[in-house]
C-alpha positions in Angstrom: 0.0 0.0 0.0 1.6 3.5 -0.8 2.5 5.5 1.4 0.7 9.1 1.7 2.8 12.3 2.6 1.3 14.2 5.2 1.9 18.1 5.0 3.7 18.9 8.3 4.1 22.5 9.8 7.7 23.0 8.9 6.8 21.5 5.0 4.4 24.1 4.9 6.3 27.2 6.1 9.5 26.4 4.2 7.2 26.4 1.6 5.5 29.3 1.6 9.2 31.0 2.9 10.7 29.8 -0.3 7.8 30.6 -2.5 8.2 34.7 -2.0 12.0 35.0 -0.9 15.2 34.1 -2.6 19.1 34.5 -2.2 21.1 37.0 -4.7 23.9 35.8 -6.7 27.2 37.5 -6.5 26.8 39.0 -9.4 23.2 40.3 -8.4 24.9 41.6 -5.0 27.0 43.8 -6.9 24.7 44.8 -9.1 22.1 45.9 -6.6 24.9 47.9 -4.5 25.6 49.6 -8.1 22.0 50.6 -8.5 21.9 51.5 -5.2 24.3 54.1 -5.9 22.5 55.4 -8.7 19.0 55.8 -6.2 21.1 57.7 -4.4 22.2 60.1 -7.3 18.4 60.5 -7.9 17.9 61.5 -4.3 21.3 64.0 -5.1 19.5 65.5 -7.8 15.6 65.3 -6.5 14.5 63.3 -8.7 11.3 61.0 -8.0 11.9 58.0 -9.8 11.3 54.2 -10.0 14.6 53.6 -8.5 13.7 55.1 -4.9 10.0 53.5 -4.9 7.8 51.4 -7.3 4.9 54.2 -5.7 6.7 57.0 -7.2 3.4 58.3 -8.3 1.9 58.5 -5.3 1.7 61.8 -4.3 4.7 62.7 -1.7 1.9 63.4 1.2 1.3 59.3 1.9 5.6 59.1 3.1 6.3 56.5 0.5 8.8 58.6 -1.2 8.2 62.0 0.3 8.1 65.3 -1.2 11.7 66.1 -0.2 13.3 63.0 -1.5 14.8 62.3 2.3 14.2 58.9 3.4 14.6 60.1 6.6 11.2 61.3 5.7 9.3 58.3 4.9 6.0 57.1 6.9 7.8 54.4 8.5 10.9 56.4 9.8 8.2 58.9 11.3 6.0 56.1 12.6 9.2 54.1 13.9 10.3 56.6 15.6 7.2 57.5 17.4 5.6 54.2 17.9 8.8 51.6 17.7 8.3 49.1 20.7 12.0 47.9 20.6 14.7 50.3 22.6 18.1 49.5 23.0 19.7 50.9 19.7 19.8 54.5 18.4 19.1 53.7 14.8 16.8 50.7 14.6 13.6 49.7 16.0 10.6 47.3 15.5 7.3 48.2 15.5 4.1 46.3 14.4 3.0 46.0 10.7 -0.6 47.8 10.3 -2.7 44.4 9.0 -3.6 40.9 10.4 -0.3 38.5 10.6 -1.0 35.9 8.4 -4.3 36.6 7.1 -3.6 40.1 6.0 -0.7 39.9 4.0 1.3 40.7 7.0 4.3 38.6 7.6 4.7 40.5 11.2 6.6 43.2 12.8 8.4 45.3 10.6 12.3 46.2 11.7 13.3 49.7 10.7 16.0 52.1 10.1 14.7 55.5 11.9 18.0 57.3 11.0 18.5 57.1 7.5 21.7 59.9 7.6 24.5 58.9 9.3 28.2 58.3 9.6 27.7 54.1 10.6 25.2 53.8 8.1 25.3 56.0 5.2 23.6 58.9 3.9 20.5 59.3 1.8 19.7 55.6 2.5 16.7 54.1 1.1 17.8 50.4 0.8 19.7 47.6 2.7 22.3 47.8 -0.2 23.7 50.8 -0.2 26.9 52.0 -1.7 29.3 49.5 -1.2 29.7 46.1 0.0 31.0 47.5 3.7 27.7 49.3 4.5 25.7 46.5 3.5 27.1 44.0 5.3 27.3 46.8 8.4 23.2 47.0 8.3 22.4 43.6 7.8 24.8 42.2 10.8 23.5 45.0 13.2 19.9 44.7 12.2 20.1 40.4 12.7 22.0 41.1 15.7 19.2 43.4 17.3 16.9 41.1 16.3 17.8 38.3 17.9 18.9 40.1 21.0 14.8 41.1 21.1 13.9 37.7 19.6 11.0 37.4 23.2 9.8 40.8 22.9 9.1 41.0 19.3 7.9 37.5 19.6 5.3 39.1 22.2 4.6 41.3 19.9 3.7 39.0 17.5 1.4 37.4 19.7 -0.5 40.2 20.5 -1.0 41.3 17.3 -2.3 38.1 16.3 -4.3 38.1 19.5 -5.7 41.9 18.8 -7.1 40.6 14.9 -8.9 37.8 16.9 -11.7 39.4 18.0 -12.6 40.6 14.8 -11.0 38.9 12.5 -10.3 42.7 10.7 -7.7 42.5 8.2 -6.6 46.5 8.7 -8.2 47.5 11.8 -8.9 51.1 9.7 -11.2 49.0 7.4 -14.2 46.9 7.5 -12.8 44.1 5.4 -12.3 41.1 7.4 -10.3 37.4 6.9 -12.9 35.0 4.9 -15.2 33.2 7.3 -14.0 29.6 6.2 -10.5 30.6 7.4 -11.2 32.1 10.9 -11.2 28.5 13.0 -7.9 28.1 11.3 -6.9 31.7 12.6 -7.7 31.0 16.0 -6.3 27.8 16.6 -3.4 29.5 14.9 -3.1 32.2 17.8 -3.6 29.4 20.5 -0.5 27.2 19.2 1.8 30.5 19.5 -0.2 31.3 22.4 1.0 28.1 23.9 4.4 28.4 22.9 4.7 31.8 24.5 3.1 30.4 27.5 6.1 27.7 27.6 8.8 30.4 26.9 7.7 32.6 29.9 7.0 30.1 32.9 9.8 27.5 31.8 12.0 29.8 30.3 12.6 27.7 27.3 14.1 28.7 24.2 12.3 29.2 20.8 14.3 27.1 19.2 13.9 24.3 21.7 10.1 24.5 21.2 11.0 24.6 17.6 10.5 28.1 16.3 12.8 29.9 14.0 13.2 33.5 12.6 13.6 34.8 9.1 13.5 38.5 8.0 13.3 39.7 4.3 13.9 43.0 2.8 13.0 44.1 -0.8 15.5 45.8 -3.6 15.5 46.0 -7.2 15.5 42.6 -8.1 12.8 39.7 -8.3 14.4 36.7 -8.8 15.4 35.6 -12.2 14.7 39.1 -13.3 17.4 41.6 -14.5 18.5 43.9 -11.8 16.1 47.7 -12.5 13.1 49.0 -10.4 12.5 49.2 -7.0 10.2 46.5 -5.3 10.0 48.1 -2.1 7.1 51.3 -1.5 8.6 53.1 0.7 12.0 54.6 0.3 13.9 53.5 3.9 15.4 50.5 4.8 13.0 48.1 6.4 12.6 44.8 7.2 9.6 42.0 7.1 9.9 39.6 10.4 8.3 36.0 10.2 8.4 34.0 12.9 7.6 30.0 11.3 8.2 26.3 12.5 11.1 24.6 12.4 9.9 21.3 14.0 6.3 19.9 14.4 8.0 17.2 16.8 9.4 19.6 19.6 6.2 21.7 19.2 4.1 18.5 20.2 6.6 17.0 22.7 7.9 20.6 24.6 4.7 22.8 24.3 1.3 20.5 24.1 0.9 21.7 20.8 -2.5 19.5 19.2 -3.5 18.2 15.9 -6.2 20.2 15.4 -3.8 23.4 16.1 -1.4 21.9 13.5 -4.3 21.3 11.0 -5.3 24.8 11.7 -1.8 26.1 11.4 -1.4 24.3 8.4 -4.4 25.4 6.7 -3.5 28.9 7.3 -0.3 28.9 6.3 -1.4 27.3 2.9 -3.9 29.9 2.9 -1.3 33.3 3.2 1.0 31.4 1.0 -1.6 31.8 -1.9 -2.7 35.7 -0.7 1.1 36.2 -1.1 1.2 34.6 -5.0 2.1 38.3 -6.2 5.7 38.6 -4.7 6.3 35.4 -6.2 6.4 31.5 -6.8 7.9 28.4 -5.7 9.6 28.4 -9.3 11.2 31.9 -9.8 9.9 35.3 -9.6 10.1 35.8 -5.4 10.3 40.0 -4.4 11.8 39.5 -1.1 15.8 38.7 -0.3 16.2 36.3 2.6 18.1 38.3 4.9 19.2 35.4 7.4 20.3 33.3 4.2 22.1 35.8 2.2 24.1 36.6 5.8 25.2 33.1 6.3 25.9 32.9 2.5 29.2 35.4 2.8 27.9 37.1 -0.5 28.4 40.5 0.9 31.7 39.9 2.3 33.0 38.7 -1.0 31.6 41.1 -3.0 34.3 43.6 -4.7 32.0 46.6 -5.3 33.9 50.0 -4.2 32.3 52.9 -3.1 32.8 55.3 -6.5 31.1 58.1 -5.0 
């Protein structure tokens, strides 16, 4: 009798983590920190252009690329810095994405650079690329290092956002549209597995990883994958990151947190469910918007790339 492959957690979430995020060639790293340098020539010479934001269009107003051309300018460096829940470094923070994790299009909290004009990180910087292949490795170390130093806190957060949609099931809280009613069982028992997990963490103090949870960020450039290196994918015009918590082992879920079947079913389901909402940054066979951040960091592209600064 065959044998009939069961969809585990961690199938699904490397999945759907593949399906929208990719690593750059070297090639591709040097060629998105040379068009990184010619955003910043456009910021030079004010110039709006598809190079500091695929909204260029949008009227300046919104902060996706504002009116001065200053990415220290952008919604998110203005919301970051007034509304940023993590402390503890002067240029970074991480606040909450506006929709529903998971059912919203939201990955979860959003990690930002507040100071976008500065002697450790550049100036005029709209991107984690940025000039050369020094300051780009300098962001991305300092940014996965903050990270995981918060890794509990923004993992709280996380929670409680997922918790706050819960009641009712709003995607944007601003908006009346709301997560399709077949889904919201799968939502719920979604929020009581990390619920549980959280639970754990606090009164055992056990690690995420030993309850088998991992973390990913992604950031978007000028490249999708397979594509030729040209436009920005990213709105706004500041250096931000996409944080996903996911799970890296259905087995230490079950045997160190209580996790159930029906929450894996649930967990599951909704996973499968984001990954198709998220079909327009990508597919499991080429196309993906987002760069994996963790992966291209262990990969020791940056390090190796030969890019000077010209400027």
């Amino acid at each position: 009798m065959a044998t009939i492959k069961v969809d585990t957690m961690k199938d699904v979430d490397k999945l759907s983590i593949n399906s929208i995020s990719f690593i750059p060639t070297k090639k591709e790293v040097d060629e998105l920190i040379k068009q990184s340098i010619l955003a910043n020539k456009d910021i030079l010479n004010k110039v709006r252009s598809s190079l500091l934001s695929k909204a260029f269009a949008v009227p300046g107003k919104h902060g996706l690329l504002p009116d001065s051309v200053d990415p220290q300018d952008t919604v998110l460096c203005k919301l970051g810095r007034k509304f940023g829940k993590v402390k503890g470094h002067k240029s970074l923070t991480i606040m909450d994405d506006r929709n529903m994790p998971l059912g919203g299009k939201s990955n979860g909290p959003n990690g930002i650079l507040v100071n976008c004009n500065t002697m450790e990180y550049g100036f005029n910087r709209v991107n984690l690329f940025h000039i050369n292949a020094y300051t780009t490795r300098i962001l991305l170390k300092d940014y996965l290092s903050y990270r995981n130093r918060n890794i509990y806190q923004i993992f709280d957060m996380f929670c409680e956002k997922l918790n706050d949609h819960k009641n009712d099931f709003k995607i944007d809280k601003s908006t009346d549209e709301t997560l399709p009613e077949e889904q919201h069982k799968n939502y719920e028992l979604t929020c009581e597995m990390f619920n549980r997990v959280r639970d754990i963490v606090n009164d055992k103090k056990t690690s995420l990883t030993e309850c088998g949870i991992g973390i990913v960020s992604y950031c978007q450039t000028w490249l999708k994958n397979g594509e030729e290196v040209g436009q920005a994918q990213f709105s706004v015009m500041s250096p931000h990151f996409q944080t996903r918590f996911y799970v890296r082992s259905d087995k230490k879920l079950f045997e160190k947190c209580g996790v159930t079947e029906d929450m894996q079913h649930g967990y599951i389901n909704m996973i499968k469910y984001f990954t198709d909402s998220m079909s327009e940054y990508g597919t499991i066979k080429g196309g993906q918007c987002f760069i994996n951040c963790d992966k291209l960091y262990e990969s020791g592209l940056i390090q190796e790339s030969i890019v000077r600064n010209i400027i």
